[in-house]
C-alpha positions as CSV (number, residue, x, y, z in Angstrom):
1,X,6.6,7.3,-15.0
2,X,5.1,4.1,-16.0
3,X,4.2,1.5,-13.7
4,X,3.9,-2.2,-14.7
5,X,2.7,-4.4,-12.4
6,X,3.7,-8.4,-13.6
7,X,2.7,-11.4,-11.0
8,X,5.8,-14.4,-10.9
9,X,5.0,-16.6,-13.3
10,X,4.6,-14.7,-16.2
11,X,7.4,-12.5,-15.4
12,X,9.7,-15.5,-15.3
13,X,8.0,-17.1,-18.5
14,X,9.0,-13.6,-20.6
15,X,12.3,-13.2,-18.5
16,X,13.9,-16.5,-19.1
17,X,12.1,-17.2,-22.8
18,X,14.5,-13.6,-23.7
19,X,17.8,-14.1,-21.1
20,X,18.5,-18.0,-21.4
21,X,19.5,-18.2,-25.1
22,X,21.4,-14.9,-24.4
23,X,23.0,-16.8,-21.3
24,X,24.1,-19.7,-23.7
25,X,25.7,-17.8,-26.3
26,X,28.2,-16.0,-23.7
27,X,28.7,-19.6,-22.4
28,X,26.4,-20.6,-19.8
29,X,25.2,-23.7,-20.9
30,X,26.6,-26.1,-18.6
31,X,24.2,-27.7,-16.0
32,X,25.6,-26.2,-13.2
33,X,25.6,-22.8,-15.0
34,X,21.9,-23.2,-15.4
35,X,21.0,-23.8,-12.2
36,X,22.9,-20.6,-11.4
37,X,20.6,-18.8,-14.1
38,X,17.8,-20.1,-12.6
39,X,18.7,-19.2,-9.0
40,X,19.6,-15.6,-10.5
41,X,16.6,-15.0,-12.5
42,X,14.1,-16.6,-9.3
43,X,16.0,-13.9,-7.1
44,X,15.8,-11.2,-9.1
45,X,12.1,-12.0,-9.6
46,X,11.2,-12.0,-5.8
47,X,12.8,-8.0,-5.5
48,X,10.7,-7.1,-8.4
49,X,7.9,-8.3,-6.6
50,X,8.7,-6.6,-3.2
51,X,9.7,-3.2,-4.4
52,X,7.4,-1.0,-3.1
53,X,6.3,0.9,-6.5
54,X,5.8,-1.5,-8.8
55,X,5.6,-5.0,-6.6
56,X,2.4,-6.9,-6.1
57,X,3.6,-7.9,-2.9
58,X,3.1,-5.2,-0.3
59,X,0.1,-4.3,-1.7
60,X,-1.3,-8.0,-0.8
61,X,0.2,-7.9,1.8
62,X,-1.5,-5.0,3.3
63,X,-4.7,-5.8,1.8
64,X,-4.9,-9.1,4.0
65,X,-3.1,-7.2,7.6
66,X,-5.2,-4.2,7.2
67,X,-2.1,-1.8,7.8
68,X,-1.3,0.7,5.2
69,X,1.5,0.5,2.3
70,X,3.2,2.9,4.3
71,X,3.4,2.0,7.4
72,X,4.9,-1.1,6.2
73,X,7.7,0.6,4.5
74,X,10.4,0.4,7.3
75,X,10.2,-3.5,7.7
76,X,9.8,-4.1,3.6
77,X,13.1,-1.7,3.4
78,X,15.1,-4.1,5.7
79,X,13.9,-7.1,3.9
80,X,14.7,-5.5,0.6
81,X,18.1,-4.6,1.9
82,X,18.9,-8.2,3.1
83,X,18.1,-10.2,-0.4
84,X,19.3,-7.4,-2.1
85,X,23.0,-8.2,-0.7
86,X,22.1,-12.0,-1.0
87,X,21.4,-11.3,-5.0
88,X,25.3,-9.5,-4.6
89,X,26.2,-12.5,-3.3
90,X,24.7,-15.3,-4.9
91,X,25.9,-13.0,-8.0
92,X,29.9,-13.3,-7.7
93,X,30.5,-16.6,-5.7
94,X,28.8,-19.2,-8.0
95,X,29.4,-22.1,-5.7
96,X,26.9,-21.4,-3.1
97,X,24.0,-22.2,-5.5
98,X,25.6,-25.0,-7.6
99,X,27.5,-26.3,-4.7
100,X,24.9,-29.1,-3.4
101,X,23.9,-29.8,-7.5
102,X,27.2,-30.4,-8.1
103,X,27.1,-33.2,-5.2
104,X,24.3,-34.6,-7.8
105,X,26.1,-35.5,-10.5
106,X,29.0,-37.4,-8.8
């Protein structure tokens, strides 16, 4: 198994350099639908990062606490579980990421 370990930024510089013309040609390209993108691809980004395999994250984190990967497993599980069904969520009901930018434009 390979591992790759990729911080935020350049993760989201290769991600969205490869997915957002891909996202335009199946019709994304509204504002609205960009903002959705955006709020997809950030999402996504931040459960890369916390995985416990390949994210950066717990290892930081218990770097600076001084506990152990594992013994930080339980309470990173819970957390993954929670914005994992928020990425479901945020997924297949649009509106509740473009609802305030539509207020914007109006």
């Amino acid at each position: 198994m390979i591992e790759i370990f990729i911080d935020a930024e350049p993760g989201l510089q290769i991600v969205v350099l490869v997915l957002l013309p891909i996202s335009e040609a199946i019709g994304m390209y509204s504002r609205l639908a960009a903002v959705h993108f955006g709020v997809l691809v950030v999402s996504n980004m931040i459960i890369g990062l916390v995985t416990l395999s390949v994210g950066s994250t717990p290892f930081v984190a218990s770097a600076v606490s001084g506990a152990t990967v594992a013994q930080m497993v339980p309470y990173v599980l819970r957390f993954l579980l929670v914005i994992m069904l928020t990425q479901l969520i945020i997924t297949y009901y649009p509106p509740i990421t473009t609802f305030l930018p539509s207020l914007m434009g109006k």
